[in-house]
C-alpha positions as CSV (number, residue, x, y, z in Angstrom):
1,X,92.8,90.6,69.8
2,X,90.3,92.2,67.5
3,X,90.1,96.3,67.5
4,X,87.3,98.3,67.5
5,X,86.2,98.8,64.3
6,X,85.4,102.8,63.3
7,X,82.2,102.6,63.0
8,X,82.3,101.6,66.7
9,X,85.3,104.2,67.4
10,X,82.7,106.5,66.1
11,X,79.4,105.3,68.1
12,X,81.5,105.7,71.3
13,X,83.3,108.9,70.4
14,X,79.0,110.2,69.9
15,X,77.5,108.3,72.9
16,X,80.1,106.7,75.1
17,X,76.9,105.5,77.0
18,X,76.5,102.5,74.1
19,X,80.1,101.3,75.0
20,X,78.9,97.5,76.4
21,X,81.1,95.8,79.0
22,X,83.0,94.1,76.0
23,X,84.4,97.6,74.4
24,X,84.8,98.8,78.0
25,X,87.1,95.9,78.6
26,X,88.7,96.6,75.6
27,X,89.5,99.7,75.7
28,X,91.3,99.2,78.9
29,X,93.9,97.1,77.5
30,X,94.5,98.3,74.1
31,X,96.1,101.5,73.5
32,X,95.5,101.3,69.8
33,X,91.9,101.6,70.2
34,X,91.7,104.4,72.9
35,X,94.1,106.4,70.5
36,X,91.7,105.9,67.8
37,X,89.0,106.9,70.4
38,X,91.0,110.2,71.1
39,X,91.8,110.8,67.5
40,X,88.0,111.0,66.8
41,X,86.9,113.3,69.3
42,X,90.2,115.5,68.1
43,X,88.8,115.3,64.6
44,X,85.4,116.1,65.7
45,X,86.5,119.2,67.9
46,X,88.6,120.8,64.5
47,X,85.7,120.2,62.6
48,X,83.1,121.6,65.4
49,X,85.6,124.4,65.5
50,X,85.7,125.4,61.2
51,X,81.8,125.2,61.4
52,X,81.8,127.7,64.3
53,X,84.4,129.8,62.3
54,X,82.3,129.5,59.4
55,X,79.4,130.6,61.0
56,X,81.5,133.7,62.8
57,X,82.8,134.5,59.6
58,X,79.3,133.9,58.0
59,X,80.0,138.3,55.8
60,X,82.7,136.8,53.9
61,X,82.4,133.6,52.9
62,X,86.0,133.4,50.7
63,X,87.6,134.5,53.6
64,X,85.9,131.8,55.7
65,X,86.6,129.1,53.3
66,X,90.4,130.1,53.8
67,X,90.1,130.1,57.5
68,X,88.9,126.5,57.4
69,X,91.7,125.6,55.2
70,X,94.0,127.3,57.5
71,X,92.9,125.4,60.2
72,X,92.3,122.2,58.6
73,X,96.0,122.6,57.1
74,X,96.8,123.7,60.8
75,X,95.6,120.2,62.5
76,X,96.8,117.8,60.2
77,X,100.4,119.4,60.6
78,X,99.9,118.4,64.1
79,X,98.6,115.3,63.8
């Protein structure tokens, strides 16, 4: 069986609308690639998440940078 490769983990973590019947089908039956599939929108929620936090934090920008590292540090512990 051949996986999803990222770039097209990526292109249906952004549009899910361009996954064709094929990736459909294939996602169905292989848990590696819908983990890869979860484990990009995951990535893209932390990193939506330190931009927003940079933005909040937008008066102090050494103190924003640790925040990201904080959280950054925070979600690949979890990973």
């Amino acid at each position: 069986m051949t996986h999803l490769d990222e770039g097209q983990v990526l292109a249906l973590r952004d549009d899910p609308a361009t996954a064709g019947d094929e990736h459909a089908r294939h996602l169905d039956r292989c848990p590696a690639c819908r983990q890869a599939l979860e484990e990009a929108h995951r990535q893209a929620g932390a990193v939506a998440a330190a931009l927003d936090s940079l933005e909040a934090d937008a008066g102090d920008l050494e103190e924003a940078r640790r925040a990201v590292r904080l959280r950054v540090a925070a979600h690949g512990a979890a990973a």
